[in-house]
C-alpha positions as CSV (number, residue, x, y, z in Angstrom):
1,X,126.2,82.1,77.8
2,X,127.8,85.1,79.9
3,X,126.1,88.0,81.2
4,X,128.4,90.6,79.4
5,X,126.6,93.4,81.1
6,X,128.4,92.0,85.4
7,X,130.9,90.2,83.8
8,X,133.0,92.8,84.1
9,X,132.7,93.1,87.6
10,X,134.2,90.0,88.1
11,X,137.4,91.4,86.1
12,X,137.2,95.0,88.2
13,X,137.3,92.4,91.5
14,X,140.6,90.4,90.2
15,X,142.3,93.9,89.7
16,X,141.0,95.7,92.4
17,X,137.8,98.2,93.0
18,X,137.5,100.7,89.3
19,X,136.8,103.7,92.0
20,X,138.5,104.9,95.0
21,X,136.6,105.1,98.0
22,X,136.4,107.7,101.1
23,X,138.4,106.2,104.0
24,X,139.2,107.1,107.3
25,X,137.3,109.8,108.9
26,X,134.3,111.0,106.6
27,X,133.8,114.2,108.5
28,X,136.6,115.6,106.8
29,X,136.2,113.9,103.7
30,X,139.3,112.2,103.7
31,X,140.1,110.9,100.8
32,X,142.6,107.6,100.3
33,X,143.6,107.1,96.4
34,X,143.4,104.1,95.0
35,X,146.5,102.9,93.0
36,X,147.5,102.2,89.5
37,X,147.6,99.0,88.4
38,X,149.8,100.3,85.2
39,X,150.6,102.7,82.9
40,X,148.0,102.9,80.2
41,X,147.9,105.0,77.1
42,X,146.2,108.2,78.8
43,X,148.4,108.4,81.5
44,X,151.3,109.4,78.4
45,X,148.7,111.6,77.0
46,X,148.5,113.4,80.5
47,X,152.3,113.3,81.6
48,X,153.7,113.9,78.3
49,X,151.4,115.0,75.8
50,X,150.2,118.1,77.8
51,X,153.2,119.8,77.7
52,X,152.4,120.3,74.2
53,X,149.0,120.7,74.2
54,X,149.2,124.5,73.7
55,X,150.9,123.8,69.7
56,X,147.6,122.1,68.8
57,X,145.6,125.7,69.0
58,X,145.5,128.4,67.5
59,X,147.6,131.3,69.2
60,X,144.1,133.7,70.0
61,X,142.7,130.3,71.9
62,X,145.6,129.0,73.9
63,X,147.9,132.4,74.8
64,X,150.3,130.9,76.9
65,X,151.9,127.4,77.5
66,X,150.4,125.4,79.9
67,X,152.7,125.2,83.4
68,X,156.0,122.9,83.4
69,X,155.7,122.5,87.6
70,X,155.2,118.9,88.6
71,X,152.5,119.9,91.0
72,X,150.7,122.0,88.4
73,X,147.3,120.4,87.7
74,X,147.4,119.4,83.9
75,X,144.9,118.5,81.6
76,X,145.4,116.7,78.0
77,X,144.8,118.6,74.8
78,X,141.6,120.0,74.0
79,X,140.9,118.4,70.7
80,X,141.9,115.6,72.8
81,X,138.9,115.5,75.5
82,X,136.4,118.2,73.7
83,X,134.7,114.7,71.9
84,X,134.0,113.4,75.3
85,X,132.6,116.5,76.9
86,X,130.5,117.2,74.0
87,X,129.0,113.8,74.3
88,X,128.3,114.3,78.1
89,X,126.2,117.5,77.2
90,X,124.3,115.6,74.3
91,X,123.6,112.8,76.5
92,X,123.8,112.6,80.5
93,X,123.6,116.1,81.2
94,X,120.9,116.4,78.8
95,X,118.1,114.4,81.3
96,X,120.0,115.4,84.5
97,X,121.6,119.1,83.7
98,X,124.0,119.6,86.2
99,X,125.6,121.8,84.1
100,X,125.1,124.7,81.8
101,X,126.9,124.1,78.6
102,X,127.8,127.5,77.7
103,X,128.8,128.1,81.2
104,X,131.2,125.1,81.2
105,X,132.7,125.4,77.6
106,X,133.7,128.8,78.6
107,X,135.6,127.8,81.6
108,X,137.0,125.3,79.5
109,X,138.0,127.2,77.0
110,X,139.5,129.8,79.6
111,X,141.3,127.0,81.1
112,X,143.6,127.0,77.7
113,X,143.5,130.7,76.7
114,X,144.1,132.2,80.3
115,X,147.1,130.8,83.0
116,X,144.9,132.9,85.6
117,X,141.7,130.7,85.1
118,X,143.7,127.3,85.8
119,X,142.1,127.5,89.0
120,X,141.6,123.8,91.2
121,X,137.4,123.9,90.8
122,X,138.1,124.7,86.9
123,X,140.4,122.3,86.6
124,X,137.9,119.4,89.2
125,X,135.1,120.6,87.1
126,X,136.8,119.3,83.5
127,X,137.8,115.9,85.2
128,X,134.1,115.5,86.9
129,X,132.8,116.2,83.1
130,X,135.3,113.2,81.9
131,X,133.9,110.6,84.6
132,X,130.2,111.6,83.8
133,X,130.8,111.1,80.6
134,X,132.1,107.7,80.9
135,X,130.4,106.6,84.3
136,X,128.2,103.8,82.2
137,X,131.1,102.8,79.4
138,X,134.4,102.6,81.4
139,X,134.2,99.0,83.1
140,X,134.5,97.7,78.8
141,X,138.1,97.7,78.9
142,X,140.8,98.0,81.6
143,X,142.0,101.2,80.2
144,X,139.1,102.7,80.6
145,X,138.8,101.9,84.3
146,X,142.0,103.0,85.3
147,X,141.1,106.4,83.3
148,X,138.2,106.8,85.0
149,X,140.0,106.2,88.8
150,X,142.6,108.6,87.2
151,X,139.8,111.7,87.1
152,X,137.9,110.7,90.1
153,X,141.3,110.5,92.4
154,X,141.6,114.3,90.5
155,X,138.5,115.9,91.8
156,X,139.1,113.7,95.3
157,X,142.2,115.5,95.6
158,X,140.6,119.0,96.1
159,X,137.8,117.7,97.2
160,X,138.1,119.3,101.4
161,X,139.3,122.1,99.2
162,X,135.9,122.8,97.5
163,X,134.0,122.0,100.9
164,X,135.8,124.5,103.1
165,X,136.7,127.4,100.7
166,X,134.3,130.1,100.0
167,X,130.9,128.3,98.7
168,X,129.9,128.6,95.2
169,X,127.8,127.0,92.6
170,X,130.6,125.4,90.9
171,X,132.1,123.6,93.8
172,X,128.6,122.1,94.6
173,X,128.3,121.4,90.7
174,X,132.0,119.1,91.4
175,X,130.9,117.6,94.2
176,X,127.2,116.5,92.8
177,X,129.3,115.1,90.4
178,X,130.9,112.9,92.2
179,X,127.9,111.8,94.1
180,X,126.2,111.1,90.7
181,X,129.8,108.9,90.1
182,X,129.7,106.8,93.7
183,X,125.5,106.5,93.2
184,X,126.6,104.0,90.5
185,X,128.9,101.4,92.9
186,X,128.4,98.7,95.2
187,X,129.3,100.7,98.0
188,X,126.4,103.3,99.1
189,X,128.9,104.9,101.9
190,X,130.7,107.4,100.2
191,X,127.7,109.0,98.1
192,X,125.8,109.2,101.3
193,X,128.5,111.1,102.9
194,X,129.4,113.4,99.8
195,X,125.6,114.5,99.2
196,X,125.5,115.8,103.0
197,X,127.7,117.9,102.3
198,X,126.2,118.8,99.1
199,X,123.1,119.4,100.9
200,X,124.3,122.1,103.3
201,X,126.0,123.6,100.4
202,X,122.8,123.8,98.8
203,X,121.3,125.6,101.8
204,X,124.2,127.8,102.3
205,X,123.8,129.2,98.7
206,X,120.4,129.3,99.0
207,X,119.7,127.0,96.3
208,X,116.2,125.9,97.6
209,X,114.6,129.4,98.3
210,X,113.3,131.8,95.7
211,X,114.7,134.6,97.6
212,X,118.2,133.4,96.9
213,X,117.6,133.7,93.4
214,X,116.8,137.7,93.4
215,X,118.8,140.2,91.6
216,X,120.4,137.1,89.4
217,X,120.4,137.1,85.6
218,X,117.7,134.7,84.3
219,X,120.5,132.4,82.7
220,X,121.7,131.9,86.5
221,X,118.7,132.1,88.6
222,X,117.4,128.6,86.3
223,X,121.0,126.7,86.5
224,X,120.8,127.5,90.5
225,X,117.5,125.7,90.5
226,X,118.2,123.0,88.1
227,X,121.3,122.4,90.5
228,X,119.2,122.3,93.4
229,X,116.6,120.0,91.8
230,X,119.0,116.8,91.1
231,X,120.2,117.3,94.8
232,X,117.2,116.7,95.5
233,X,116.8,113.6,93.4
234,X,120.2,112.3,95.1
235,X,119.3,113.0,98.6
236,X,116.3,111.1,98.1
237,X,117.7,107.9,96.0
238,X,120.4,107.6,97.9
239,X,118.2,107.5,101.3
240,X,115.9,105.2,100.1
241,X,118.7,103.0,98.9
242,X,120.4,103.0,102.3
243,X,117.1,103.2,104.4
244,X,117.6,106.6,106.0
245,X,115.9,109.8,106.0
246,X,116.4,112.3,103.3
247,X,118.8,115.4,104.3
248,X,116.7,118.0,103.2
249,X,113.2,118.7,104.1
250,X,110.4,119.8,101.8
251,X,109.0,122.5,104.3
252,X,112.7,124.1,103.6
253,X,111.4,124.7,99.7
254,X,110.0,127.5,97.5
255,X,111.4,127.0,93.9
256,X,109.0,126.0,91.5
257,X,109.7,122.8,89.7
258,X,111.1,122.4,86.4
259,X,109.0,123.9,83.9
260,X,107.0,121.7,81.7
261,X,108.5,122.7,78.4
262,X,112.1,124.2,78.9
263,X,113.1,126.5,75.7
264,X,116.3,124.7,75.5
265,X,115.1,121.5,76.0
266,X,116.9,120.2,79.2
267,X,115.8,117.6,80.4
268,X,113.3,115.9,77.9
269,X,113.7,113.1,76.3
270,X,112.1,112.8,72.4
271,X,110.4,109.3,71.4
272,X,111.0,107.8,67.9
273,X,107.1,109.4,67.1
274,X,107.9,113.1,68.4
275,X,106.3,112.1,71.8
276,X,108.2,114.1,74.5
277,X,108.5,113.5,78.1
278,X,109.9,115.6,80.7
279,X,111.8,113.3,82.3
280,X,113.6,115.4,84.9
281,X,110.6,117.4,85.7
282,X,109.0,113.7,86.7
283,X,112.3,112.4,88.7
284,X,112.0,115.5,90.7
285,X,108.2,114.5,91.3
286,X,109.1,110.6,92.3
287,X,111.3,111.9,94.2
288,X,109.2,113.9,96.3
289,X,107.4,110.4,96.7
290,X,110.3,108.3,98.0
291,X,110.5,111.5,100.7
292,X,106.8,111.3,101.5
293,X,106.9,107.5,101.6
294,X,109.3,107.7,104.4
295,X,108.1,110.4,106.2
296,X,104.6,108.9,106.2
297,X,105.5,105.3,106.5
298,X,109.6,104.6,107.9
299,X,110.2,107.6,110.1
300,X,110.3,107.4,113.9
301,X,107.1,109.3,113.7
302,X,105.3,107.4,111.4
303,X,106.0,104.4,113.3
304,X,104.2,105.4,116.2
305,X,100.9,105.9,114.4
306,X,97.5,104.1,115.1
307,X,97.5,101.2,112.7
308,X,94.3,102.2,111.3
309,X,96.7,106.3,110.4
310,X,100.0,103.9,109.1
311,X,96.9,102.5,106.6
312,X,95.5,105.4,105.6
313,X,99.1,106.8,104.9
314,X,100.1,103.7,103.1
315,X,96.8,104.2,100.3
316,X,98.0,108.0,99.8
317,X,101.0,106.6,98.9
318,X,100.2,104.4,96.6
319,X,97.9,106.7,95.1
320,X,100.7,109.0,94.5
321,X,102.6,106.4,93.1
322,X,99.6,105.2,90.8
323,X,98.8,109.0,89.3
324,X,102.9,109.6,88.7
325,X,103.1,106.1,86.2
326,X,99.3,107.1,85.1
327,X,101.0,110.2,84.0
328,X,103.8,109.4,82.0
329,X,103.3,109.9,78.3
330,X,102.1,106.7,76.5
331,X,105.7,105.8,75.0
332,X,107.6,105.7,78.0
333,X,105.1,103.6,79.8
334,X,107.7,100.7,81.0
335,X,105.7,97.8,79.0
336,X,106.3,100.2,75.7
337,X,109.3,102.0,76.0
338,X,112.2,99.6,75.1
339,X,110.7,100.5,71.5
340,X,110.0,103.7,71.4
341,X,113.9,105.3,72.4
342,X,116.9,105.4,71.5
343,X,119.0,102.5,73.5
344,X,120.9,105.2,74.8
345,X,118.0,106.4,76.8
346,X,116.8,103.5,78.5
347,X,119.5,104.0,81.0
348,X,117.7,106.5,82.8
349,X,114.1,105.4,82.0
350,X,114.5,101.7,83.2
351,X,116.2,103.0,86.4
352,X,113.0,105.7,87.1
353,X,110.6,102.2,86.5
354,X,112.6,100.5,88.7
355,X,112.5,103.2,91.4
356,X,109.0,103.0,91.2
357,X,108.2,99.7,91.4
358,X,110.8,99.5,94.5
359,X,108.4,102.2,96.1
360,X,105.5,100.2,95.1
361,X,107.0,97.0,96.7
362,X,108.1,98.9,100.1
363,X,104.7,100.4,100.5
364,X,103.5,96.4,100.9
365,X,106.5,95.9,103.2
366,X,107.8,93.2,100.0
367,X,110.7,95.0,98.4
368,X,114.5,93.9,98.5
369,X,114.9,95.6,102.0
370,X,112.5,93.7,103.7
371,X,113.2,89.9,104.2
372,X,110.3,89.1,106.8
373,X,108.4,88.6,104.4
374,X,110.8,86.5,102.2
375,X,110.9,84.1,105.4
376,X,107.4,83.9,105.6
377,X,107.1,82.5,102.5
378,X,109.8,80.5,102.9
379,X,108.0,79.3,106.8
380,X,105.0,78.2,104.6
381,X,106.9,75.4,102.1
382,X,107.9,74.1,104.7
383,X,104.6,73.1,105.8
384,X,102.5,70.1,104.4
385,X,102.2,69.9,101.3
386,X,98.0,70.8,100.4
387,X,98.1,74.0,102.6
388,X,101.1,75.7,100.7
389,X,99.6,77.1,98.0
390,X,96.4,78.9,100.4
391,X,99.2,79.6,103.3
392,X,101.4,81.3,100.5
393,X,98.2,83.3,98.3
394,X,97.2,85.0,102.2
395,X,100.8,86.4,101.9
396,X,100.7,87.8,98.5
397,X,100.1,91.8,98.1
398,X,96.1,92.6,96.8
399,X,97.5,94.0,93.9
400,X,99.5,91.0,93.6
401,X,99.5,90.2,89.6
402,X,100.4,94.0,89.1
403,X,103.6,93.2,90.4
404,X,104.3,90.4,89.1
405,X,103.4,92.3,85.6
406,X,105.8,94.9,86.6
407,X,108.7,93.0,87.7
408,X,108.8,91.2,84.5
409,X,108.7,94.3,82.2
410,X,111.3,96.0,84.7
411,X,113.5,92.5,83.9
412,X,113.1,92.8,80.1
413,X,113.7,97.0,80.1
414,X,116.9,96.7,82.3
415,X,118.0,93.6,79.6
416,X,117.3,96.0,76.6
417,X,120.1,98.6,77.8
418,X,123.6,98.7,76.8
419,X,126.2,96.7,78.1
420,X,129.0,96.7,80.3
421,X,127.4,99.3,82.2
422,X,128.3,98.0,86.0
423,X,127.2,101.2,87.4
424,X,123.4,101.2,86.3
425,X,123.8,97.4,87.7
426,X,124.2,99.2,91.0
427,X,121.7,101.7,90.5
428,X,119.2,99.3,89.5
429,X,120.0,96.8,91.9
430,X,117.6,97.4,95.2
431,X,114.5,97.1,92.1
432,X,116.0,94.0,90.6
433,X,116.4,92.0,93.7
434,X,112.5,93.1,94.4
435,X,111.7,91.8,90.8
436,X,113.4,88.6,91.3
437,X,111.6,88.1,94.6
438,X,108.7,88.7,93.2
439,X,108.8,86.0,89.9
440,X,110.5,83.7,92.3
441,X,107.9,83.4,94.6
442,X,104.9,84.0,92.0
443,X,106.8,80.3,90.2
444,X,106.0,78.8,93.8
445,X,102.3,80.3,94.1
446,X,101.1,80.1,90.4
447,X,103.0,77.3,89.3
448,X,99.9,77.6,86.3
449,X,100.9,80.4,85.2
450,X,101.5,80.9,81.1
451,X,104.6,82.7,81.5
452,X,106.4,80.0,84.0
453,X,108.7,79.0,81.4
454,X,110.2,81.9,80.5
455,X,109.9,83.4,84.2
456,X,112.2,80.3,85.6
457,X,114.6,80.9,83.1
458,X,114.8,84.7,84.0
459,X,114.8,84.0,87.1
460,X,117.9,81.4,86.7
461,X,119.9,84.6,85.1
462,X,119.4,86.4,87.6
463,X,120.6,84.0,90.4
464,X,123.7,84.0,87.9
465,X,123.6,87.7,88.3
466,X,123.4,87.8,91.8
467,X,126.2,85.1,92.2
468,X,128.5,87.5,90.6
469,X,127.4,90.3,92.7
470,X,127.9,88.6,95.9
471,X,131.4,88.0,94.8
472,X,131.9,91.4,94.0
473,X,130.7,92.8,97.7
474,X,130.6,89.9,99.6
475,X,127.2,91.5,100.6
476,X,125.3,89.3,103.6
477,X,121.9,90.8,102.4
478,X,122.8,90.0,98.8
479,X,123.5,86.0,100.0
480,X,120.1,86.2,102.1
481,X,117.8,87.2,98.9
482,X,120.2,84.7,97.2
483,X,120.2,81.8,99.3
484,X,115.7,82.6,99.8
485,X,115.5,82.6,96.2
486,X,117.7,79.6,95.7
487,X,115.6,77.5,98.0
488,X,112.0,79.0,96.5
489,X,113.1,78.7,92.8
490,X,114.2,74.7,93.6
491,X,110.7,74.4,95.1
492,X,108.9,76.3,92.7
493,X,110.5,73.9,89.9
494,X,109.4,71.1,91.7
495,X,106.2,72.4,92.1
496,X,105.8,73.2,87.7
497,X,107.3,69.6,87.3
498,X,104.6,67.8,89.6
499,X,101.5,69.7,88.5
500,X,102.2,69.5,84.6
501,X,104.6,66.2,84.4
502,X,105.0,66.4,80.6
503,X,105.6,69.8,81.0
504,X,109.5,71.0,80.6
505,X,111.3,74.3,80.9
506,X,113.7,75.1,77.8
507,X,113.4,78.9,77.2
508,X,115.9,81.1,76.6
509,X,116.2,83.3,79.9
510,X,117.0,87.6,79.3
511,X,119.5,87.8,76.9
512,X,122.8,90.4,78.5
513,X,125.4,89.3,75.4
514,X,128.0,87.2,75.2
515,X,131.0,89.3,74.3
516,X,134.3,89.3,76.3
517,X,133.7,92.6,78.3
518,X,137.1,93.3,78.2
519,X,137.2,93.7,74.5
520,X,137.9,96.6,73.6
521,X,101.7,123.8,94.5
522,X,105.5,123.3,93.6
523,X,104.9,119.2,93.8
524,X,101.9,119.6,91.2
525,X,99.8,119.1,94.3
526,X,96.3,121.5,94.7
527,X,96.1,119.9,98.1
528,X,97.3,117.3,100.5
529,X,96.0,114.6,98.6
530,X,95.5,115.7,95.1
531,X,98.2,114.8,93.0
532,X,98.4,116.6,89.8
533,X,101.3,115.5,86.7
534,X,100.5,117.4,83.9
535,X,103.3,118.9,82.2
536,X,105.0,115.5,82.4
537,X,105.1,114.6,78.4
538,X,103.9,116.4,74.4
539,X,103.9,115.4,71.6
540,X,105.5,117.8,68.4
């Protein structure tokens, strides 16, 4: 049985990387295009058929022909790209609204009524739209990849353009885009260089202060701070994700959070009972977690606290990190959601549970970035053979079982979403490796356990997974968890077969399908240790 959902990173491998990536000097954003591999049937539909695209509208929406110049920057029809857009806006930039739909649909529109509004951020903005819109679908089929390196190389090509010319919401709305795009690869580099730049155009347009906001229209003043919200989100995922400090600093912010219950309904997500969660107002609060987690616990600072201040700091954490899952409405609790959404939805909620239980782990120094204590464990099989299992319980978190719990249900969520998505197998990856860590070892220290059949079996997946992986990146911490997990799931499997010899493992691990991919206070918080989620779900 294949794993339909990495398979295709195998395929992206033999014909080269789906996304082009920043080379050179990333100061100036350099950017190095990848090349075709061939002609598919978009690139006729953008050479050819938008020469005509203007005789498939009616004359009061087009006005004039679109340029003839071979450096003019062309865009296929509109009836021709409107079905994707419109299914960006009903789903990815409903939870994460980078954009505001009338806003955008205007431009658009403008675009093909107006030569004067075929400016390069109009033109970035549409092709940004396209690659959201397909950032989770495009690895099913070789066309697909090469049409999404063909928008990506589009916005790259005016990307120093949009950094260095006068600042404006809709350059920073481009270039969030294509951090969003890079979050989902194997390479961290160029969203961590793109989302500093972000940043300071953030603080240049005053996203992050209320006073930047005055003497806007209402409509404005909320897509500003919506804007500066998922910056927020990104700054902080992508530092925890490459174990550096976040960009922008909460004593730098005085816009409120997302309001509970939006009037147009961005970014909530509706249950198959009417329960509703506000799941951007609650990624901007875990986000403000991962930021205090490394302020309080990984920062140069923290580091040089008393051990008895890095404790203290550690329980607030956690605390936090209990009241945000404790206040997540009963439906999209990780051990219930799978069947309470749509499918399409559990992209975003089995990343968030993932997130969290990566948090979780760090705070126990245990997560996927942290392999001293992978070599402990590893230190006590080696030793004789009745000490193990007390040698390996002193090394297991308090709350041990807990993660255990979690790590599973994170396994099953992640197995639930849709497939051939390579890019939430990159988001979710820093949690997954932590999850198979943690089942790995817990084979090894509770080889009793009533789940051990279908745990080993998981857990043989996912060494499958990670195989592929590692031949995708050629990653040396990604052969380090494997090769540790390798050596503890052999042991652990030993260990099941000695204490219960008529005992045998035969169940079905996750299942990922089997289908050729290539077929077709602003925190909530009263005080400094309060931590207050209301607002966070409803039901209608």
């Amino acid at each position: 049985m294949l794993e339909a959902r990495v398979a295709q990173l195998e395929a992206q491998n033999d014909h080269g990387e789906p996304l082009p990536q920043i080379t050179q000097d990333p100061a100036i954003l350099s950017i190095q295009a990848g090349s075709q591999a061939r002609i598919s049937n978009e690139d006729q539909i953008w050479t050819h058929h938008v020469r005509s695209s203007v005789d498939d509208f009616p004359e009061s929406l087009t006005g004039h022909s679109v340029p003839r110049e071979d450096d003019a920057k062309t865009l296929p029809s509109l009836p021709h790209i409107l079905p994707t857009i419109e299914d960006y806006f009903r789903n990815s930039n409903q939870v994460l609204p980078l954009f505001d739909r009338e806003a955008f649909m205007k431009l658009l529109r403008d675009w093909y009524a107006h030569p004067a509004c075929r400016t390069p951020d109009a033109w970035a903005a549409v092709n940004v739209v396209l690659a959201l819109a397909r950032r989770h679908t495009y690895a099913s089929s070789l066309e697909e990849t090469q049409n999404m390196r063909r928008y990506v190389c589009n916005v790259q090509s005016v990307l120093n353009q949009l950094a260095f010319n006068e600042p404006s919401l809709l350059a920073l709305q481009i270039i969030l885009g294509l951090v969003l795009v890079f979050h989902g690869s194997a390479d961290q580099r160029p969203a961590s260089v793109i989302i500093a730049t972000a940043m300071r155009l953030v603080q240049t347009l005053k996203l992050h202060t209320k006073a930047g906001n005055r003497n806007l229209a209402p409509a404005e003043a909320l897509q500003r701070t919506r804007v500066f919200w998922l910056a927020f989100i990104l700054d902080r995922d992508l530092a925890m994700r490459t174990s550096q400090p976040p960009i922008h600093q909460d004593a730098d912010i005085d816009v409120d959070l997302p309001v509970p219950d939006p009037p147009d309904g961005a970014g909530l997500i509706c249950g198959f009972s009417g329960q509703v969660f506000n799941f951007f107002r609650s990624r901007v609060q875990l986000a403000y977690i991962e930021g205090r987690l490394h302020a309080m616990l990984r920062s140069a600072q923290a580091l040089r606290l008393p051990e008895h201040e890095r404790r203290r700091n550690t329980l607030r954490i956690r605390a936090m990190l209990d009241g945000w899952l404790e206040a997540i409405p009963t439906d999209f609790q990780p051990h219930l959601v799978e069947g309470t959404v749509p499918r399409q939805r559990l992209r975003c909620i089995s990343l968030m549970h993932y997130t969290h239980l990566q948090l979780v782990a760090t705070t126990h120094h245990t997560d996927s970035h942290h392999m001293e204590w992978m070599r402990e464990i590893l230190n006590c099989t080696k030793r004789q053979a009745p000490s193990v299992r007390s040698d390996l319980a002193a090394r297991l978190p308090s709350c041990w079982d807990k993660l255990v719990a979690q790590s599973r249900t994170c396994m099953q969520l992640y197995a639930a979403t849709p497939e051939n998505d390579s890019a939430l197998t990159w988001l979710v990856s820093c949690g997954y490796l932590t999850s198979v860590m943690f089942i790995t070892v817990n084979n090894l220290a509770c080889p009793d356990n009533p789940f051990r059949h279908t745990d080993q079996s998981n857990v043989d997946s996912a060494l499958l997974l990670l195989e592929r992986l590692i031949k995708v990146t050629d990653d040396d911490r990604l052969k380090r968890i494997h090769e540790a997990c390798t050596e503890l799931n052999e042991k652990a499997r030993q260990t099941v077969s000695s204490c219960f010899p008529d005992d045998f493992i035969n169940h079905p691990g996750l299942y990922f399908g089997d289908e050729d991919p290539l077929d077709a206070g602003r925190w909530g918080l009263v005080d400094g240790t309060r931590w207050e989620m209301e607002g966070c779900g409803k039901v209608i």
